[in-house]
C-alpha positions in Angstrom: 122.1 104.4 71.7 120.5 103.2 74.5 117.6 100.9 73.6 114.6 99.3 75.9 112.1 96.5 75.7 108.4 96.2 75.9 106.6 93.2 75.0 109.8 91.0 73.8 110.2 94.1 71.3 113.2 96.1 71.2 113.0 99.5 71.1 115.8 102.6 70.9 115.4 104.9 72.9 114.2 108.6 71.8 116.9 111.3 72.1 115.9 114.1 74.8 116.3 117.1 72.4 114.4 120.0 72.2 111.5 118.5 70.4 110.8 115.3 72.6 110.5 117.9 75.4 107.7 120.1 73.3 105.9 116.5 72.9 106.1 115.7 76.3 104.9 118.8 77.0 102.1 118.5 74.7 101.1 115.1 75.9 100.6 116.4 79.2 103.7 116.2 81.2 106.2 119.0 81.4 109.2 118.6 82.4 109.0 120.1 86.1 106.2 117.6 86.6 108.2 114.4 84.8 108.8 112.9 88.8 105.5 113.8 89.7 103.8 111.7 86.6 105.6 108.4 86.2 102.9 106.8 84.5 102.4 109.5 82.7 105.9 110.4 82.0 106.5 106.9 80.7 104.1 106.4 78.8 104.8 109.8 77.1 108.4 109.5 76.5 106.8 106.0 74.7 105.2 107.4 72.7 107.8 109.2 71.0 108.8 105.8 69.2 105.0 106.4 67.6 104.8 109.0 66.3 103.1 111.1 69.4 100.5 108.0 69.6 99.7 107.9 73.3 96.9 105.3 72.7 99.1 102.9 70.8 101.8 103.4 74.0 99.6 102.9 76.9 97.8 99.7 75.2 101.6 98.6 74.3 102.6 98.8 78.1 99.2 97.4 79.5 99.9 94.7 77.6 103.5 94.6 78.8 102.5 94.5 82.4 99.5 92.1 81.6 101.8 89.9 81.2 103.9 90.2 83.8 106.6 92.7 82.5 108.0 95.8 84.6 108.9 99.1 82.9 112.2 99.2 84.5 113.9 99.1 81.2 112.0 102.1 79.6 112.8 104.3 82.6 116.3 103.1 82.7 117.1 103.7 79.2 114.9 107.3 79.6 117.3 108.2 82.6 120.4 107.4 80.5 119.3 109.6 78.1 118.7 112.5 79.9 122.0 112.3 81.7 123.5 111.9 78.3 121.4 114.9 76.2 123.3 118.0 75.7 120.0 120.1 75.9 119.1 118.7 79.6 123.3 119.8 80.0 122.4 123.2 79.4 119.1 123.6 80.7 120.7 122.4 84.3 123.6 124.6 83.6 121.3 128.0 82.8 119.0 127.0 86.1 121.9 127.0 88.4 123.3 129.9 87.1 119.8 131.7 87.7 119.5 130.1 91.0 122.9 131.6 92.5 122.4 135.0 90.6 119.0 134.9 92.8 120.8 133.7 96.0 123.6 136.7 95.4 121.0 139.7 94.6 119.0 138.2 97.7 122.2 138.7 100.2 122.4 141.9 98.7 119.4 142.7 99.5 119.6 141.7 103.4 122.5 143.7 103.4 
């Protein structure tokens, strides 16, 4: 498990399964936009070891980088766990698969 640390607390790091994604989602970042927010994103994906509680995340990292703490570990330990989640496997796998049957029907149709 990979585990990250936010004001000299250690935290593990929430599994990216089906459900984290549905409360990203509902916490206002989906996953196409996860690069696009990295505040957001972050303190989202925090949240999860709250129980959802995006107040009690964002005054948890203020406070982190107050005083003088970097949220390098939280988005390391989030990376490794999206490279490591079976459901981010196979939502990759079923894009690319989409994307080349699009790329093959659309060199059909110029043909």
């Amino acid at each position: 498990m990979n585990t990250f640390e936010i004001n000299g607390k250690r935290y593990n790091a929430p599994k990216f399964n089906y459900n984290a994604i549905c409360a990203l989602e509902e916490a206002g970042v989906p996953i196409q936009d996860m690069k696009k927010k990295p505040a957001a994103t972050a303190r989202a994906y925090f949240s999860l070891c709250f129980d959802g509680d995006k107040d009690q995340a964002g005054a948890e990292i203020e406070a982190h980088m107050i005083a003088g703490g970097s949220l390098e570990s939280l988005m390391t330990a989030m990376a490794k766990e999206i490279d490591e989640s079976d459901f981010f496997r196979a939502i990759n796998k079923s894009t690319a698969t989409t994307q080349t049957a699009k790329r093959k029907t659309a060199k059909v149709e110029e043909n």
